[in-house]
N, C-alpha and C positions, 0 to 999 in steps of 0.2 A: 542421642538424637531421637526426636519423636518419630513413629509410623506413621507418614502421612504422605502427599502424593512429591513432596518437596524432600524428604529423606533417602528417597533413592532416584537418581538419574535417570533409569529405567522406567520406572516407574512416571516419574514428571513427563518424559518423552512417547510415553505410549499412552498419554490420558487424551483422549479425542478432543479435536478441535475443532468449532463451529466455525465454519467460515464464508456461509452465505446463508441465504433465505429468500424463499418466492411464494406470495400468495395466490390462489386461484382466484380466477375470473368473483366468482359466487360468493368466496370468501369462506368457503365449508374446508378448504385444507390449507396444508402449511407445512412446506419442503425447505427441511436445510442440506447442505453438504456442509459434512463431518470428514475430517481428515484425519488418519490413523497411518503409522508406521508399518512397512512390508514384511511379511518373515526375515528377510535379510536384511532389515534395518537399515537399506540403501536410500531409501525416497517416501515420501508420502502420499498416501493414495485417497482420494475420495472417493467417498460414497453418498447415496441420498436415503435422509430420515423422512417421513412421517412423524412432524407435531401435530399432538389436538391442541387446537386453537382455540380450546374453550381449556385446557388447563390439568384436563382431568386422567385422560388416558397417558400410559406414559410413550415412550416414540418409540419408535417401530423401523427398524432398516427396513428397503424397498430395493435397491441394487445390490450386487454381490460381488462384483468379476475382479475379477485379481488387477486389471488395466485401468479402474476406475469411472466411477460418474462424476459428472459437474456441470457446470454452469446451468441447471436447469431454469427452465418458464413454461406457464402454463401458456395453453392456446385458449380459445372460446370459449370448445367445448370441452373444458375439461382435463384432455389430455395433457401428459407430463412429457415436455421433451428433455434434451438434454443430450451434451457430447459426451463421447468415449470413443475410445480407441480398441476396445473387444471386439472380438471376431463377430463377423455377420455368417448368424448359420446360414441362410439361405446362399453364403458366398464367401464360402468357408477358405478359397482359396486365395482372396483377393490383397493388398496389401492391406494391412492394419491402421491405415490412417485414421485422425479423428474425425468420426461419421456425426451425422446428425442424427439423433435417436427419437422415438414416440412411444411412449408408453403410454397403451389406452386404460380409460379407468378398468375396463376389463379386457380379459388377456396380457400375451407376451409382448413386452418392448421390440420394435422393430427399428432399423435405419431406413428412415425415408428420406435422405438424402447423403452425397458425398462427393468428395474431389479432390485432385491430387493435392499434398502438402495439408490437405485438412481443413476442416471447419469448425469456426467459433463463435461465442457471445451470439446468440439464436435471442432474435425477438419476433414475436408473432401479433398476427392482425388480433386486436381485441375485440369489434364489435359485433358479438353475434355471431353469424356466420360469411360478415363481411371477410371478401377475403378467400374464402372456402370452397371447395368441391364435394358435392357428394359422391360417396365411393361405398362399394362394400367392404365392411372386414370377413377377410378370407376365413375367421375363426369364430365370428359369431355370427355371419349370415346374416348382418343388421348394416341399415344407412349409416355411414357417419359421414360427417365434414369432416375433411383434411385441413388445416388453415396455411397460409402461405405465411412465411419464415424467412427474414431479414437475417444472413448469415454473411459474419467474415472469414476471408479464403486468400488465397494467391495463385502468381500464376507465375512461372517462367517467364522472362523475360522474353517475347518475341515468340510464344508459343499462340497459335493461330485457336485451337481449343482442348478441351481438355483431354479426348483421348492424346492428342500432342504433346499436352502436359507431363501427362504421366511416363507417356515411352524417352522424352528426355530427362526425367526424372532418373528413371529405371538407369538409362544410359551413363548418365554422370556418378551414378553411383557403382555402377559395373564397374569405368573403365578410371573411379578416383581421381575423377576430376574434383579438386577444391578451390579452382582461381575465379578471383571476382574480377571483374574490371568495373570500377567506380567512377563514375561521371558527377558527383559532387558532395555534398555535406550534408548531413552525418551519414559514416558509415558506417558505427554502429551502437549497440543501443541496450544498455542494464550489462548482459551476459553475453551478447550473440552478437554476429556479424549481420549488416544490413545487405544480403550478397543478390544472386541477380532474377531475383522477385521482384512482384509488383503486386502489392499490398490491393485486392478487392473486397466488393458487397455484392453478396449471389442473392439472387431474390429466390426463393426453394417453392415452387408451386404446389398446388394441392396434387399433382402427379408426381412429385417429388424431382422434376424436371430442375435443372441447377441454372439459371439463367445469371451474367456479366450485367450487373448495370454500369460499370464505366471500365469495359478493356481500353481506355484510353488515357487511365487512371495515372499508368507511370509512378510515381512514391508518393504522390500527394495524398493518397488515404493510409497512408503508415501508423501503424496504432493508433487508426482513429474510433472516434466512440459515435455510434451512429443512433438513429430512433425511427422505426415506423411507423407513421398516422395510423391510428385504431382501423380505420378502411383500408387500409393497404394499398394507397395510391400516391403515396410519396415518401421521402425517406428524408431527412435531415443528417447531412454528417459533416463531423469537419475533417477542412482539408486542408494540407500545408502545402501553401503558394512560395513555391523558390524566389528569390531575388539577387539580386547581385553580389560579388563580394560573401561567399559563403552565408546567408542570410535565410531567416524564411520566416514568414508570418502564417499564420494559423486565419482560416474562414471557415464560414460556414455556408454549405453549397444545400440545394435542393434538388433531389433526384427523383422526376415523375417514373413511374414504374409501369405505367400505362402510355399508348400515345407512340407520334412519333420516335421513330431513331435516326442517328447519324453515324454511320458504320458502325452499327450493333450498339451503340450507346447509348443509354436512356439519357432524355435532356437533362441537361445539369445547368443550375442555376446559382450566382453565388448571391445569399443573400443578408447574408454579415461580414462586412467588411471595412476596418478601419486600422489605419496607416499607424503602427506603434505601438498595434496592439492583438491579442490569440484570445479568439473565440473557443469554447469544446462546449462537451457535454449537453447538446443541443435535448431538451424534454420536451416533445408536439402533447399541446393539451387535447384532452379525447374527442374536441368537436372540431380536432383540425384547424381551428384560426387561428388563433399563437402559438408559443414555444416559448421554455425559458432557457436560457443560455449563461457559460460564465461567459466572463470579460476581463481580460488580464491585461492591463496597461505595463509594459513591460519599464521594468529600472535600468536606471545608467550609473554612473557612479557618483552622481549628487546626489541623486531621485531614489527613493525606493520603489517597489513595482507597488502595484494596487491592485487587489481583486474586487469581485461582487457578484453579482445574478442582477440579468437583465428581462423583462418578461417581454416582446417582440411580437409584433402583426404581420399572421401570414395573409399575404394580400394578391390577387390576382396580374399580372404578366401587366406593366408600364402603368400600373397603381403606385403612386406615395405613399407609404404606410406613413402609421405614425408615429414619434418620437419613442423611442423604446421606455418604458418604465424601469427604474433604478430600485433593485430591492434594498430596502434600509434591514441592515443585518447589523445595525449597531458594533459591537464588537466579537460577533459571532464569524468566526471562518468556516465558510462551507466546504462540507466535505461531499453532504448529498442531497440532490433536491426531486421530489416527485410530483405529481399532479393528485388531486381527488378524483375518483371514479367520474364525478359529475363535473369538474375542474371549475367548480366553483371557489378553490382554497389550495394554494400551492404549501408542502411542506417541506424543510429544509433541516437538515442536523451540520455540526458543525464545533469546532472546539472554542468553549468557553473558559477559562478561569482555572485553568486545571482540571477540568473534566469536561463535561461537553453540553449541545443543549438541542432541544426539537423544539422546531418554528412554525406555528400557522401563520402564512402568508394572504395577504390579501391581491391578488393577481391583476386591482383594475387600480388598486394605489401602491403598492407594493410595499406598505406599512404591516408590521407585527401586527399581528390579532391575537395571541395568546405563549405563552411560553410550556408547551405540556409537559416538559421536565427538563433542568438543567443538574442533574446528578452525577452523568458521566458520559460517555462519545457513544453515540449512538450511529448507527448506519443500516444500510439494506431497507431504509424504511417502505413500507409496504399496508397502504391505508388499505380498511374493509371499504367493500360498495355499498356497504349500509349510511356510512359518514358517520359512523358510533364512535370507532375505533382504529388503531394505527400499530401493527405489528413490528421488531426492529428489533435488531442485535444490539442489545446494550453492552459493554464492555470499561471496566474501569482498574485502576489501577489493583486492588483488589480482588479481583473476581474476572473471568474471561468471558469472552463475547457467550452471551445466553440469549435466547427468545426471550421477548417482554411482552408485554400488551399494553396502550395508551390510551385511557379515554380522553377524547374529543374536548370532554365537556371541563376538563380540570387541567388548574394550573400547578405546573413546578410540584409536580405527584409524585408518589414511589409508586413506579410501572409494576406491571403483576407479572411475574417471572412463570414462565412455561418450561415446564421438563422434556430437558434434551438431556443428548450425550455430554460430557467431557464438564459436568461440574467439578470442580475441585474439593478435596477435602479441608478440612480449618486448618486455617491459615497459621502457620507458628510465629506468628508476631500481630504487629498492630501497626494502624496508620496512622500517623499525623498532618496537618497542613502545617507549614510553619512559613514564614514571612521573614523581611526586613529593609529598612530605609535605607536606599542607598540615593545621594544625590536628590531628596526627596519624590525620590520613587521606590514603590513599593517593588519588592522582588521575592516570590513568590516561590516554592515550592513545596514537594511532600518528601516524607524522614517514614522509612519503612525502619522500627523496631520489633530487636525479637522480643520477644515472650519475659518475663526477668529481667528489662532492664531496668533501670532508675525511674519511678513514675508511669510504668506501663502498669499493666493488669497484677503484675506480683508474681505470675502463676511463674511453675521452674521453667528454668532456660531450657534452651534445645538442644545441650551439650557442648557450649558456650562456657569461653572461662567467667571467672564469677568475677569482681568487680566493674569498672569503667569499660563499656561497649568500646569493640575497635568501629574505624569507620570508612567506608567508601563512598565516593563522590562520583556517581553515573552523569555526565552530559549527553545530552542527547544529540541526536544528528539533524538532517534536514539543510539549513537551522532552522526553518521557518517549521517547526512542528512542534509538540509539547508532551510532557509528561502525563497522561492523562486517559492510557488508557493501557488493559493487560498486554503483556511482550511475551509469546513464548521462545522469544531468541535471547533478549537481554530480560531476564525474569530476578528481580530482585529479592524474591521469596528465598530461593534457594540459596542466597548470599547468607540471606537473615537468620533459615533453618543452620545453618554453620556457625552464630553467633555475632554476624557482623551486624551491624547499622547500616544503610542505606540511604543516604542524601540524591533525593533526583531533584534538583534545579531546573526552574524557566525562567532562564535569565534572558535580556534583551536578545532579539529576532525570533523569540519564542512566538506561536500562534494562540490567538482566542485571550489576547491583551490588549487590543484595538493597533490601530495604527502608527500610534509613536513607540508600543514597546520594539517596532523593525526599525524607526529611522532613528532611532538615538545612540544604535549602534554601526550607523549604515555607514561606510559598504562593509559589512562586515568586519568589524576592527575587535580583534582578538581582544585588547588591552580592556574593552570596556569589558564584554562581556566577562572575562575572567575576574574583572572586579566585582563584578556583582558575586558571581556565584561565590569566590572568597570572602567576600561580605556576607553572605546567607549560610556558609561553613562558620564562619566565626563566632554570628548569629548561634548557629545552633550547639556548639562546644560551648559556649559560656551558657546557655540553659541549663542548669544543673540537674532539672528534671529530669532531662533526659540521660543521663549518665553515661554520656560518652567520653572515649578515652581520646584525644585531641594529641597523645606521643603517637600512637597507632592508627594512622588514617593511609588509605589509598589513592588514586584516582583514575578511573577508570571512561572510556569513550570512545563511538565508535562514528564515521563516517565525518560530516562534521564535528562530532565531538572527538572525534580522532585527532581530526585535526587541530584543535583546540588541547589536545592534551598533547599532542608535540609541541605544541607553541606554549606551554605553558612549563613542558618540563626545561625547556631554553629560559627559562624567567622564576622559577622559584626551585627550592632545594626541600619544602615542608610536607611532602608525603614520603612516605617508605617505599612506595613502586606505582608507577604507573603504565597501565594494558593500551595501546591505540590502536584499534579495530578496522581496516580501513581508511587510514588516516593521510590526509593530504600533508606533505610535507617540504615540495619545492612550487610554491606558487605559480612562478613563470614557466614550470615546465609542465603542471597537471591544466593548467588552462589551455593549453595548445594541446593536450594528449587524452584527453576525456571528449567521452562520446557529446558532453554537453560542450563543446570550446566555444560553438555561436554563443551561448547564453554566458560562459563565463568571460568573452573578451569582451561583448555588448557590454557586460556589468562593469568590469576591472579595469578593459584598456590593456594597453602595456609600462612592462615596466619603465621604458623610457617616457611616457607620457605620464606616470606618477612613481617615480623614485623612491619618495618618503612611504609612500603605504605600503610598494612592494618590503621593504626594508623592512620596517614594521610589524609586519603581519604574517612574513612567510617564515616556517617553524625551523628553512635552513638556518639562516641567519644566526640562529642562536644554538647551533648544534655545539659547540666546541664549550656551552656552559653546562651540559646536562651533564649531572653527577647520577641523577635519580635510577634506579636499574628500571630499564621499561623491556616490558611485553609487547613487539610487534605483534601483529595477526594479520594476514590478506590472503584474499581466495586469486588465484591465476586467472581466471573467468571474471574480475571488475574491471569492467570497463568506465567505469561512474569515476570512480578510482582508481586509476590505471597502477598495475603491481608494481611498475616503477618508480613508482611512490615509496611503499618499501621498501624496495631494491638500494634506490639512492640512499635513504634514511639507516635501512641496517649498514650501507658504506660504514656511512656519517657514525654510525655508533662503534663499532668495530675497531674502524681503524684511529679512532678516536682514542680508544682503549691502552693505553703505554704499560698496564700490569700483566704480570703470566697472563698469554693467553684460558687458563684454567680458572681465574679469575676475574675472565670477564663476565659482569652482571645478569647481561640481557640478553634476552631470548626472542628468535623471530618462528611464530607458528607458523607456516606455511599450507596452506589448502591449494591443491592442484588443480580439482576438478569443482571449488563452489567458487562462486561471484561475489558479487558486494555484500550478501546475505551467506552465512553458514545453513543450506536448508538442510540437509539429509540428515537422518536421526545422530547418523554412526558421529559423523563427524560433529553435530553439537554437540553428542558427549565428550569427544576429545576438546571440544573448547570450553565445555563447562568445566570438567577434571583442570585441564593447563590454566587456565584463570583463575581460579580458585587455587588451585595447587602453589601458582607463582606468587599469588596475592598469600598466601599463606605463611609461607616461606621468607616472606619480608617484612610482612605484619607481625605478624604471633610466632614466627623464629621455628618456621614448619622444616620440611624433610627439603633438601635441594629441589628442583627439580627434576625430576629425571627425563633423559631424552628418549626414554622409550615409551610407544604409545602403542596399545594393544587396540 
């Protein structure tokens, strides 16, 4: 095997990873958070870099604490905020929650704000020193403006304020109180329990004063995504309206932050709202009259959903705005959209074709104005206030989220790459796009080869047997998502460094194929899409170019591709082993037991009201054909995928089994403590090693498994 960051475990797991970015007001700096693994290799922790934003200097850490920085944004003037959870010297005794930090450009980082349970996603006033207090710093004996700070927080249930907050806080954790009492749906939500919180927006003043703009909020701001007006005199957020029959739709409310109250409440106004369909991600442009928003026309089980960006008139109290403008995203799916400094020109990234692309918008026709690169998924976009230039985490399958830089003035470019942390060493293979017709549509994907195979570069293999590549087939999950950008969870390098091939398919419900590549497999019907991707496997074993071995193939998938690879091992005998990650596998019982059941019974129904499809589709049904040896995997902590999913399914495989117990095939990984995702370092090495180990072992005729895991 080669020395590279893919040859050792260790090594691939402790290379830093970029995973945001914020430019200042002026456009003179440029902060990412870089996550790095802890001494004890339990969790990952971030930190904040310093990029020069001209290319030149290489990055510089700026935080250090063992408890981590993140989510930072600049304020007006300058300063760097950002949460953590490290101790506040000036109050060294207090509980460790996540405070809200400022780091001025000179001197020490301070918490100018905090409150029980913690605070998140900090947005500050932008204009000037709209917004601001001047204050002295206690350390340089100079004015500065403090800026006021759009923060989310919670609150106890029925707690009147925050010293109340915290002493029932304190209380419940003394005396191990864990019961909830839940008054309706969802309860809860990725990993965690929805328990008896009430999800706020603090507005953080220039005294660092923590002011409720809606203690009357109750659930409806639950992992909402909010935006402050550059003046700091209103706030846009969305909000989920309950409705009957476990139900709820998503608006979008307006919160004056100035003005009247009604029992402590800032006026709340709802000002997006339509019957069938969830508003989010609301972006006020910098002169405060519009906003651009998504709009998700939700699916039923004819229908598929529909997204897009709508660009919206904010208009004065019993004013008619007018008709929202429709952005034409052709077959672009948005992932992130910002304003220009001057909001003369809204920009958009989103997944295109297999990689991804960035949008100038026109905000008064809502027509393309230029494509500035369709190379690969871009996000964090972060325009200069000059209008030159457009900074953003580029990320492709290839290569992991890096700073770029975009000129304004050029189309479908190769972005100019900024020195950060956690670039990767060369790559021990090569990429291919490869294609095929199925049903006269085309089906699309990328084939990661190593190094030596048939038709690659020639150079030696990576310690790879020598003739015909063995092969793995990755589905990806979602469904509605695509192959198209770096994974440090499911990373196909490290497949490729071991000698394998890697097929990653975008087959139908894939994203960034326009509209029909979701409804020609709607509502999700296994049967289609497994034909394509077996069509685009077949596709690429008769290439002979590519020199793969078609006796030696795996299949691998996790979330919906999980699910898609139980359902698939009920329906063919033609891979050696198949890994399901997550994997749905009794239809009518994960639709009623997943934190999303509103969104999966809206879509599906029941099985009494379509028989043939639950029949069809759910991967029980065909449990008593699978010969295949499969790899379970689930974390105790999915609630997306509830572990009775596996629970049921290792049944179903088990006692399926009639040979010596000592000879049954399949193995179930079991994670105690992750959720739908394997985050913590320890534990992705144990799923990298078991996957690879299993696939090993039934591909290339490796060592058993063993069931011991260090």
């Amino acid at each position: 095997m080669s020395d590279s960051t893919f040859s050792s475990l260790d090594r691939f797991l402790h290379t830093p990873r970029v995973t945001g970015l914020v430019l200042s007001p002026d456009g003179s700096r440029l902060v990412a958070t870089v996550s790095t693994p802890d001494r004890a290799m339990s969790k990952y922790v971030d930190a904040l870099w310093e990029i020069d934003p001209a290319g030149v200097r290489a990055p510089v850490r700026i935080t250090f604490s063992t408890e981590g920085e993140s989510q930072p944004a600049f304020a007006a003037d300058g300063s760097l905020l950002f949460v953590s959870g490290r101790p506040d010297p000036q109050h060294p005794d207090d509980p460790t929650e996540k405070a809200l930090w400022r780091l001025p450009l000179v001197g020490e980082a301070c918490v100018i704000a905090s409150s029980p349970g913690g605070l998140s996603a900090p947005v500050a006033t932008r204009n000037g020193h709209a917004g601001t207090e001047a204050a002295t710093d206690e350390d340089t004996d100079t004015a500065v403006h403090r800026p006021t700070v759009l923060v989310s927080g919670s609150r106890l249930v029925g707690s009147a304020d925050a010293d109340e907050d915290q002493e029932r806080r304190a209380a419940r954790k003394d005396h191990g109180i864990s019961a909830i009492l839940h008054d309706g749906m969802p309860i809860r939500y990725w990993d965690h329990e929805l328990d008896d919180t009430s999800a706020r927006l603090f507005l953080v003043g220039p005294d660092g004063a923590v002011r409720d703009l809606a203690p009357d909020a109750g659930q409806s701001l639950r992992n909402t995504d909010a935006d402050l007006a550059a003046d700091g005199t209103f706030v846009l957020a969305a909000s989920i309206e309950r409705v009957p029959a476990g139900r709820s739709h998503t608006v979008i409310v307006r919160i004056e932050t100035a003005g009247d109250t009604v029992d402590g409440a800032a006026t709340r106004t709802v000002i997006a709202d339509e019957p069938g369909d969830d508003f989010s991600h609301p972006r006020i442009a910098p002169d405060g009259s519009r906003y651009v928003v998504a709009r998700r026309t939700r699916g039923t089980y004819d229908t598929p959903h529909t997204e897009g960006l709508e660009i919206r008139s904010l208009v004065a109290a019993g004013d008619v705005p007018p008709d929202p403008i429709a952005v034409d995203l052709r077959d672009v799916d948005a992932t992130d959209v910002v304003w220009s400094a001057d909001g003369a020109v809204l920009f958009v990234s989103g997944d295109l074709d297999g990689a991804g692309a960035v949008l100038t918008i026109d905000p008064w026709t809502g027509r393309i104005l230029r494509r500035l690169a369709s190379d690969a998924a871009y996000s964090n976009l972060q325009p200069t206030p000059d209008g030159h230039s457009l900074f953003a985490l580029r990320s492709s399958i290839d290569r992991p989220a890096t700073p770029v830089r975009l000129e304004l003035e050029l189309e479908d470019q190769d972005p100019e790459f900024l020195a950060a942390p956690g670039d990767v060493a060369e790559l021990p293979g090569t990429l291919r796009r490869v294609a095929t017709e199925v049903d006269g549509v085309m089906v699309p994907g990328w084939l990661c080869l190593p190094h030596g195979a048939e038709g690659t570069d020639g150079r030696p293999g990576a310690g790879h047997d020598t003739g015909p590549v063995p092969l793995m087939v990755w589905i990806h999950g979602g469904p509605f998502s695509s192959w198209n950008a770096w994974s440090w969870r499911w990373n196909p390098w490290l497949a490729v460094e071991r000698g394998y091939a890697v097929l990653l398919p975008d087959p139908a419900l894939s994203t960034g194929y326009g509209y029909q590549a979701i409804a020609r497999a709607w509502p999700h019907r296994a049967g289609i899409v497994w034909n394509e991707v077996e069509a685009l496997l077949d596709a690429v074993l008769a290439d002979t170019s590519f020199g793969l071995d078609g006796e030696r193939t795996a299949l691998l998938g996790a979330s919906f591709g999980g699910y898609m690879t139980n359902w698939i091992a009920g329906h063919t005998d033609r891979f050696d082993c198949i890994v399901t990650h997550a994997g749905l596998w009794s239809l009518d019982q994960q639709h009623d037991t997943t934190d999303a059941a509103e969104n999966k019974n809206g879509l599906f129904d029941t099985e009494s009201e379509h028989p043939d499809w639950y029949a069809q589709n759910s991967p029980d049904r065909t449990a008593g054909d699978i010969s295949t040896p499969m790899l379970l995997v689930h974390g105790n902590r999915d609630y997306r995928v509830p572990i009775s999913e596996a629970l049921r399914a290792w049944w179903d495989l088990v006692s399926g089994f009639d040979g010596p117990p000592e000879d049954m095939p399949h193995r179930f990984l079991q994670f105690t403590s992750e959720n739908h995702w394997v985050l913590s370092p320890s534990n992705a090495r144990v799923w990298n090693d078991t996957v690879l180990a299993f696939v090993d072992q039934h591909v290339r005729g490796g060592e058993p498994l063993s069931s011991r895991i260090d």
